[in-house]
N, C-alpha and C positions, 0 to 999 in steps of 0.2 A: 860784408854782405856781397855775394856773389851775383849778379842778374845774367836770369837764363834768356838767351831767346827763344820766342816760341813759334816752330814751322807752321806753317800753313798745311794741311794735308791738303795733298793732291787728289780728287777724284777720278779712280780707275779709269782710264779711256777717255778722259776730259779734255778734247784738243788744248793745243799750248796756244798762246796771242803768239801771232806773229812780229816777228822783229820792228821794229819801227824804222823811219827811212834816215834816222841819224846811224844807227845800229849797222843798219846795213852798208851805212859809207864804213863806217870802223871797219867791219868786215874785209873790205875791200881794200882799206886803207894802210890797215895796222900793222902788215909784215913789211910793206914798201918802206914806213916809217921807222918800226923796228932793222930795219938791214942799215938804211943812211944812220941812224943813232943807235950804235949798239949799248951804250952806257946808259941810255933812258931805261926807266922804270917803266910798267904798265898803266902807272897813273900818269908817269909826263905824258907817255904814249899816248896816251886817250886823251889829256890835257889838251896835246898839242893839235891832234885831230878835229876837237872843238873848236879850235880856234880859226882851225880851215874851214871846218862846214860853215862857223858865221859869217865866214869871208866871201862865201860859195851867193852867186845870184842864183835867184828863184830859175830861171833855166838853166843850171848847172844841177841843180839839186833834184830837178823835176824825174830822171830816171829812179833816181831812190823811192820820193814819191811814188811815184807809178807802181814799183815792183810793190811797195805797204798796202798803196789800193786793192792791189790785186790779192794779196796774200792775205789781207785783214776780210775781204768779200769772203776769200774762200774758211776762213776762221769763221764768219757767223755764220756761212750755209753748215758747215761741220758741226758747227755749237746746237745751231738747229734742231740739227741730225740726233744728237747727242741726245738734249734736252727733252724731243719727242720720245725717244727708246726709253728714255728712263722713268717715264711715269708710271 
């Protein structure tokens, strides 16, 4: 017996959530990490990323914050936007 996964359909024009502010350190972080370890996989690579963000103090991590705040604000005024045109 085979099991299928089943997609989620995406609603045409439905803004995306924006990235979260762990997301957005990978972002920033994952080629710097990829270049020093060229033999890591994509999962040690993100592994090991984890391991820095938990290490990261709340004022290291607060720009990633900041950019989520911002992006997630502009996600429900969008969503908003969205939700009112579609009725």
């Amino acid at each position: 017996m085979v099991k299928v996964k089943k997609r989620k359909l995406r609603v045409r024009g439905k803004p995306k959530k924006p990235l979260t502010a762990f997301l957005l350190y990978v972002q920033v972080r994952r080629n710097v990490v990829k270049l020093n370890n060229p033999h890591m996989t994509i999962a040690e690579i993100t592994a090991e990323i984890g391991k820095e963000w938990r290490q990261l103090s709340e004022e290291e991590k607060e720009p990633y914050v900041q950019l989520y705040k911002e992006a997630k604000k502009k996600y429900d005024e969008a969503l908003e936007v969205f939700y009112s045109e579609t009725k």
